[in-house]
C-alpha positions in Angstrom: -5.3 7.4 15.3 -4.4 5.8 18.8 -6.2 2.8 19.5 -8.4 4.2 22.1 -9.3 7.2 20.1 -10.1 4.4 16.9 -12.4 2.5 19.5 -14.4 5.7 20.4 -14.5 6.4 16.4 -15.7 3.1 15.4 -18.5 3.9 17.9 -19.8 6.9 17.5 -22.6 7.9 14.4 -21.6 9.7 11.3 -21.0 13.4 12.2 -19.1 12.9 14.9 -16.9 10.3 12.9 -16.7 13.4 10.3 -14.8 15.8 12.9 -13.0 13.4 14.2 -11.6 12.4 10.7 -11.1 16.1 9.9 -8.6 16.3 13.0 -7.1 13.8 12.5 -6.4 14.6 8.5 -5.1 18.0 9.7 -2.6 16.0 12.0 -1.5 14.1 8.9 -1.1 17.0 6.7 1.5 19.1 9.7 3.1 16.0 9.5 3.4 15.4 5.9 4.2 18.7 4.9 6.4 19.8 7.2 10.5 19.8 7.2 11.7 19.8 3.8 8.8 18.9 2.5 8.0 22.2 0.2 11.6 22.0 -0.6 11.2 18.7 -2.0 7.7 19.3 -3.8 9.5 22.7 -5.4 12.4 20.9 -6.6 10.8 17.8 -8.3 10.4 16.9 -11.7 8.3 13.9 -12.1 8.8 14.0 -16.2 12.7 14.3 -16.1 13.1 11.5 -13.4 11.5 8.9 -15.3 13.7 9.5 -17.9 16.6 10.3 -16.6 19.4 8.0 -15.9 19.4 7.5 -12.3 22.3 5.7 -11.1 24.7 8.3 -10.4 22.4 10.4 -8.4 21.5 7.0 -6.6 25.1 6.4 -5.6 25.5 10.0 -3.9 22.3 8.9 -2.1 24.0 5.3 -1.2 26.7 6.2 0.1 25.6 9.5 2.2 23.0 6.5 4.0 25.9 4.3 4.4 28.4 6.8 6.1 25.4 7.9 8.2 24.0 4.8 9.3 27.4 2.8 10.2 28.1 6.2 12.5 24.4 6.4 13.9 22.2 2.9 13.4 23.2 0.4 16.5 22.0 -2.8 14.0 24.7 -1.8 11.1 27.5 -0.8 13.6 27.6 -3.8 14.6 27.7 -5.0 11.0 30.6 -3.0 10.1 29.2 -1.9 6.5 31.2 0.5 4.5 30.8 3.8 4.4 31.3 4.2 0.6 30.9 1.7 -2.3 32.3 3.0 -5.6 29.1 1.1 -7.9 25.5 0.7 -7.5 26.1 -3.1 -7.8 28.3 -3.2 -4.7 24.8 -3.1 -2.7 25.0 -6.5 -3.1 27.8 -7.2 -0.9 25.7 -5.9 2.2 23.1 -7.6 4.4 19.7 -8.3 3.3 17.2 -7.0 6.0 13.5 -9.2 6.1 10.5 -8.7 7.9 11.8 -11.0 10.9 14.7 -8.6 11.3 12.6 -5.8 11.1 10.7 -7.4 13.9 13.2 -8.5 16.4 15.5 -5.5 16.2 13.2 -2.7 16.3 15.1 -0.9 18.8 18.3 -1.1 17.2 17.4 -0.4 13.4 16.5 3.6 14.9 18.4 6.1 15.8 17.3 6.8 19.4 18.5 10.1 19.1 16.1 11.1 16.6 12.9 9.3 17.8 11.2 12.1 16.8 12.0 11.9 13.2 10.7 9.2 13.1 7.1 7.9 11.7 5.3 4.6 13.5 3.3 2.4 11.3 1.5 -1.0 11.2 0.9 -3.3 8.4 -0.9 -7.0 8.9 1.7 -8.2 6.1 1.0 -10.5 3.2 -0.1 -13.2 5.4 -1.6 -11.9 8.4 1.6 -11.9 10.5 1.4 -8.6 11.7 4.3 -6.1 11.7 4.9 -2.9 13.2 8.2 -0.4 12.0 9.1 3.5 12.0 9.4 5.3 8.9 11.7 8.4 8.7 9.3 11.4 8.5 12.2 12.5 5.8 11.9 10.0 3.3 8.1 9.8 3.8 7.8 13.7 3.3 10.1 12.9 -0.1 7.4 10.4 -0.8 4.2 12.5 -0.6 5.6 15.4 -2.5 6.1 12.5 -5.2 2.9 11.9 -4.9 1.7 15.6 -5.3 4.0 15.6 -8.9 2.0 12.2 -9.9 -1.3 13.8 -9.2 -0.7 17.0 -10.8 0.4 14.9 -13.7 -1.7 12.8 -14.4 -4.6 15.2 -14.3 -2.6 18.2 -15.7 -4.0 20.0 -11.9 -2.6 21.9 -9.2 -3.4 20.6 -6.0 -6.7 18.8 -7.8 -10.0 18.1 -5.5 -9.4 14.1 -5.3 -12.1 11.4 -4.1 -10.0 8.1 -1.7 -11.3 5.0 -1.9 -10.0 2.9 1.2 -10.6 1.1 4.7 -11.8 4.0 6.5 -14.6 3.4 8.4 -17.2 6.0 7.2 -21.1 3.4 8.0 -22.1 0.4 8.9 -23.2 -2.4 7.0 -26.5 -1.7 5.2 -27.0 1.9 6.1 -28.2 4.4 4.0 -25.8 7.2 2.6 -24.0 9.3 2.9 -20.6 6.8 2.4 -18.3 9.9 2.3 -17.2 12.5 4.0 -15.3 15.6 3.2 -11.4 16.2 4.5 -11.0 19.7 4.2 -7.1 20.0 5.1 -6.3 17.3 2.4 -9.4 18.6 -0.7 -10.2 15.0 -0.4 -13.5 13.0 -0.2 -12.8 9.9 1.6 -15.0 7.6 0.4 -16.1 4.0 2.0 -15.2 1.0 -0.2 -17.6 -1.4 2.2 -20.7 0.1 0.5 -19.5 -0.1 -3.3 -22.4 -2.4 -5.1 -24.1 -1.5 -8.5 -27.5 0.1 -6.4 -24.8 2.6 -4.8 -22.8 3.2 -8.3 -24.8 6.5 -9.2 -24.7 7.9 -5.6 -20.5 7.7 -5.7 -21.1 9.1 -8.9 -23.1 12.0 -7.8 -21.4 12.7 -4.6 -17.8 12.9 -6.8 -19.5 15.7 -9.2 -21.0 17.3 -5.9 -17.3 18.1 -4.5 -15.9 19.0 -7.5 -13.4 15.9 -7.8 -11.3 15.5 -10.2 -8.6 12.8 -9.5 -9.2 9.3 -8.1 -7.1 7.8 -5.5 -7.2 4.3 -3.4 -7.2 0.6 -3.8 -7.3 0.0 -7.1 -9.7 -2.9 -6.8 -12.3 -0.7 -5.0 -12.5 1.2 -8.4 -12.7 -1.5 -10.4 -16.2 -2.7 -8.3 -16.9 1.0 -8.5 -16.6 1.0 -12.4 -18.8 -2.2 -12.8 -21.5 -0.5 -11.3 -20.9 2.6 -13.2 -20.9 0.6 -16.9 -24.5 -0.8 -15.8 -25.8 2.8 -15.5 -27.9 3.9 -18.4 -26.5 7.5 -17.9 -23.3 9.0 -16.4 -21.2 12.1 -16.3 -17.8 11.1 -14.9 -15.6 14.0 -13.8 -12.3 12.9 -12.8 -9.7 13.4 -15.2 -7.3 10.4 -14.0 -7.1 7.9 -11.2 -3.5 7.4 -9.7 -4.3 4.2 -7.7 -2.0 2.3 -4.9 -2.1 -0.9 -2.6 -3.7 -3.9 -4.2 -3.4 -4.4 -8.4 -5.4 -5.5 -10.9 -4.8 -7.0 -14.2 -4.3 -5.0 -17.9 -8.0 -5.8 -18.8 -9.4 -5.0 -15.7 -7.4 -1.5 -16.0 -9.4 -0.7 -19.4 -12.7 -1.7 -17.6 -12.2 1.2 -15.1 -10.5 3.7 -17.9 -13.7 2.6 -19.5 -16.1 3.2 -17.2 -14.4 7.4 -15.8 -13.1 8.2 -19.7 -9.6 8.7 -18.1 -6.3 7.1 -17.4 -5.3 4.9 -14.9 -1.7 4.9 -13.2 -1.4 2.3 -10.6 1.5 2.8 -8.5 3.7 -0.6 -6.5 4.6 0.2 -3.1 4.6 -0.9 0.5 3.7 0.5 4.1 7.3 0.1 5.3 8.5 1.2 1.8 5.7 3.6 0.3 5.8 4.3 -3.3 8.3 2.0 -5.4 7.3 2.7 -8.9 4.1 3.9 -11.8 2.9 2.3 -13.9 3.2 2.7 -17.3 0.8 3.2 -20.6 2.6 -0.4 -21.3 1.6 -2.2 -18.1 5.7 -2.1 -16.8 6.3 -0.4 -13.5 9.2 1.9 -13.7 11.2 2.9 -10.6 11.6 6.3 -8.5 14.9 7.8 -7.8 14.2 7.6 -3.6 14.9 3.9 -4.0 17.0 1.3 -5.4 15.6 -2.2 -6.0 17.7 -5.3 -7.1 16.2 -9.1 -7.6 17.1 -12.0 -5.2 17.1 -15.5 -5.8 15.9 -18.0 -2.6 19.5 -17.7 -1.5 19.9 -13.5 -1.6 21.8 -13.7 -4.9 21.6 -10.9 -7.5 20.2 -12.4 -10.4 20.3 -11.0 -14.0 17.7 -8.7 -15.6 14.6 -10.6 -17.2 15.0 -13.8 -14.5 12.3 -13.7 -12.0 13.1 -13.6 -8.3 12.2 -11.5 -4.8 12.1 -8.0 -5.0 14.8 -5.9 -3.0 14.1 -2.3 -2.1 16.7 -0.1 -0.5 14.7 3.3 0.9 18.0 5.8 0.0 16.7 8.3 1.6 15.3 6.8 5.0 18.5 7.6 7.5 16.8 7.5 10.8 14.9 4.1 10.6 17.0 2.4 7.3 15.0 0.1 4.8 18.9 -1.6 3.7 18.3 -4.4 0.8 14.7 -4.9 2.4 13.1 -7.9 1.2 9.4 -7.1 -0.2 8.0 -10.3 0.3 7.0 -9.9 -3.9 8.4 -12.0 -6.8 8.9 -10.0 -9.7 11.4 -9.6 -12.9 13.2 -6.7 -13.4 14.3 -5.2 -16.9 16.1 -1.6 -17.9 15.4 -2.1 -21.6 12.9 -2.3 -24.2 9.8 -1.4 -22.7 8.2 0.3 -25.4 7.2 3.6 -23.8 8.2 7.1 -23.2 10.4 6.5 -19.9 13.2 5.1 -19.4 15.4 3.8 -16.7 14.9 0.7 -14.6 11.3 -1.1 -14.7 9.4 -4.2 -13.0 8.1 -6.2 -16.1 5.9 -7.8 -13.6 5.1 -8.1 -10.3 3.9 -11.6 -9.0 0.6 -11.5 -6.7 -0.2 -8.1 -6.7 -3.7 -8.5 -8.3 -5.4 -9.3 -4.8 -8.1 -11.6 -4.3 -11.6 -11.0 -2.9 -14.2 -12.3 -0.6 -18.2 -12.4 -1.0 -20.6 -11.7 1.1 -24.1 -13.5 1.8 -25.5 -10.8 -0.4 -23.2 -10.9 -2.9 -21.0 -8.2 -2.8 -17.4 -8.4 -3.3 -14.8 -7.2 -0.3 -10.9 -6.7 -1.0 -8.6 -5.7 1.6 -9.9 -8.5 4.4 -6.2 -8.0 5.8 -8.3 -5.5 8.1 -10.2 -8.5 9.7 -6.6 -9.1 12.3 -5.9 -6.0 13.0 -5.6 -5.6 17.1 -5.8 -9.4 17.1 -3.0 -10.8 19.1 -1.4 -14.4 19.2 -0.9 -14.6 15.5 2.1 -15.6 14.0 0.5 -16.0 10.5 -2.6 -16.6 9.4 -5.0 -17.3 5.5 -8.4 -16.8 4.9 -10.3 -19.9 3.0 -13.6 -19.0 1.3 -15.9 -22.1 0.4 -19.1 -20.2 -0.3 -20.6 -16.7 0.0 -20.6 -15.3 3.3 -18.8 -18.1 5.2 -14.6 -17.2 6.3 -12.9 -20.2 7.3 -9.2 -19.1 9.0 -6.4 -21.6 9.1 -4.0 -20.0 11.9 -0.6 -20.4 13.0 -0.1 -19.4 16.4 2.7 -18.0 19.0 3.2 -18.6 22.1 0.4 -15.3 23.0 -2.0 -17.2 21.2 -5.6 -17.5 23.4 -9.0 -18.6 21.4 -10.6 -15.5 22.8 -8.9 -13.5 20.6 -11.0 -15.6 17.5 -14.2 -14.3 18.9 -12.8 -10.5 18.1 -11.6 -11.4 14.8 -15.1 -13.0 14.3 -16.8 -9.4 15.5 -14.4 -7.2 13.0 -15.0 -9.4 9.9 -19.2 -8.7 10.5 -18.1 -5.0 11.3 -17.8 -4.9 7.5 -18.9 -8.0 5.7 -22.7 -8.1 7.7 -23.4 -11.3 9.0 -20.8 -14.5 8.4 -20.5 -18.1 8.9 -16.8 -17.8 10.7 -14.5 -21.0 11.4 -11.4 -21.6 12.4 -8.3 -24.1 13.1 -4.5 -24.0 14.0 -2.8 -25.3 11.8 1.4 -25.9 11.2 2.0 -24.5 7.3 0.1 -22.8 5.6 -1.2 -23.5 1.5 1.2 -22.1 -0.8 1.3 -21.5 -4.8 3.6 -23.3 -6.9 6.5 -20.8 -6.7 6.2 -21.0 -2.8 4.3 -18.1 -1.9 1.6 -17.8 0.7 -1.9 -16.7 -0.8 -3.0 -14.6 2.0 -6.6 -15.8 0.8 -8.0 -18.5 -1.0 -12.0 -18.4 -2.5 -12.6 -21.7 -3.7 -15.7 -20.5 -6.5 -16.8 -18.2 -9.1 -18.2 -14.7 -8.2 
């Protein structure tokens, strides 16, 4: 949505926020499905590509982007890439692209020419620095029919009747249901994670049974708070045949809590906004990698290291042409292996992926909140930013400013954090550098107690 059509959403009462989500899921969908987008879908085999070797379809792929985007991209012309390599391991020769690239040359990592190709998205990033990038509708379209193959498979369904559990705005803090509402165009129930606590457990419960939904998408975390409440009920009917998860992680033990809980597997998926789906997880807990992109692992210095060491995951998008992803630098540590994971696939795999279990905050009432990453979005001035939690229902924010910065902007972050905690103690102070773990990442947020 456009941000003056999200300000008169976030205003108006339920029903209205209903049609105006229907619309704008029927935007989505023209956008999603068009182009080669049936094409793709008819010509995927989910099955075969996880066990397929993929490197010689990946260096077709390669070097098609390369020829194209050294003729068409302004950034890589400059550059003077090659247009073929004659190995997969020859990547490594080129530039790695970051998020501060991505930032200050916008203009010149498009093709102009095909603007409207091209996708625009926003993501806070991993520590509140906000970033905003174009997708190419081409790669993304790729992407979703992927998605379609992963849904069908995991709940052996044709176009299955899912339930989303995500950000989306659907009632305020402490009103009664519904927390749902129905997107005809995509046969989904988009479901409000803000009002997940166990009183609300057998309502998400009923309404999933009431639509007929069989597969559950979302932030995995969401489903996990979801499945707690469900364990406590005395009795349940669980309909969903399989939950195919994205955004956020949790741990193995966690995962068995929710498989627990719906009587169903769980596939969590690793991905990005920029990047969208990476990999899927497997029965082992590995996450083994699509054939639309190619992923290497850095050292501090940008060096390939060997499988098994740990280091920063690289993802090359081989099929984004319009707005390249080239040796993009995730921001995640992770170790990457192509043998001896124990399972049915094969191919290339992430043995693990370093802070993708996310954190939470608590409210004064005790309910847990993931995704706070919501609480700058359309705040300006912020360079970077981490959320501190001492105590139930108190946010302290340590920022780090640019030179946009204006205190004003505080009270607005202040207002969106109540939009869905409720009522919060809110603090904050600039600050130089922010806290980081002991292999130098940033914890976007820190809760300093139990809960």
């Amino acid at each position: 949505m456009n941000t003056w059509v999200k300000k008169i959403y976030d205003r108006s009462p339920y029903q209205v926020k209903r049609q105006m989500a229907n619309l704008e899921a029927y935007r989505r969908i023209r956008v999603r499905r068009g182009g080669d987008y049936q094409a793709d879908y008819q010509s995927l085999d989910l099955l075969e590509m996880l066990q397929e070797n993929q490197e010689e379809k990946q260096l077709l792929l390669l070097n098609e982007l390369l020829s194209y985007i050294g003729k068409n991209i302004p950034y890589y012309q400059e550059k003077d890439i090659p247009k073929q390599v004659e190995y997969l391991s020859k990547l490594s020769d080129l530039p790695i692209m970051n998020k501060e690239i991505l930032r200050g040359e916008s203009v010149r990592l498009i093709n102009e020419n095909h603007r409207s190709a091209l996708w625009k998205g926003w993501t806070s990033g991993s520590t509140g620095s906000s970033l905003h990038y174009h997708r190419d509708k081409h790669s993304m379209r790729y992407e979703y029919a992927l998605y379609e193959r992963l849904y069908e498979f995991a709940c052996q369904q044709e176009n299955p009747i899912r339930a989303r559990l995500s950000n989306v705005v659907i009632a305020k803090p402490g009103a009664k249901p519904p927390y749902w509402f129905y997107l005809r165009a995509m046969r989904q129930l988009q479901c409000s994670t803000d009002h997940i606590e166990p009183s609300t457990a057998a309502l998400y419960l009923e309404a999933l049974a009431r639509y007929g939904v069989v597969l559950g998408t979302g932030y995995t975390y969401s489903w996990l708070r979801l499945a707690e409440g469900v364990l406590n009920l005395k009795e349940r009917s669980n309909p969903l045949k399989a939950i195919v998860t994205d955004s956020e992680g949790i741990t193995l033990s966690q995962k068995k809590v929710v498989e627990e809980a719906f009587s169903c597997p769980v596939y969590q998926t690793y991905g990005s906004s920029e990047l969208g789906m990476v990999a899927v997880q497997c029965e082992k807990g590995h996450y083994h990698l699509l054939d639309r992109i190619h992923v290497e692992v850095v050292d501090s210095q940008g060096r390939v290291l060997p499988y098994g060491e740990e280091g920063e995951i690289v993802v090359t998008d081989l099929r984004s042409f319009d707005a390249p992803f080239l040796r993009y630098r995730s921001g995640d540590l992770g170790i990457l292996e192509k043998d001896g994971c124990g399972c049915k696939w094969k191919g290339p795999y992430l043995s693990s992926i370093a802070g993708r279990v996310e954190d939470y905050v608590v409210t004064s009432k005790g309910v847990r909140m993931t995704r706070v990453n919501r609480i700058v979005k359309g705040v300006e001035g912020i360079k970077a930013m981490q959320i501190v939690q001492d105590k139930p229902g108190q946010l302290h924010v340590r920022v780090i400013p640019d030179e946009h910065f204006c205190p004003e902007e505080m009270k607005k972050m202040h207002k969106k954090g109540e939009s869905f905690m409720g009522k919060i103690d809110f603090s904050w102070e600039l600050v130089e550098t922010l806290e980081t773990t002991a292999s130098g990442k940033v914890r976007y947020l820190i809760r300093n107690f139990e809960a």
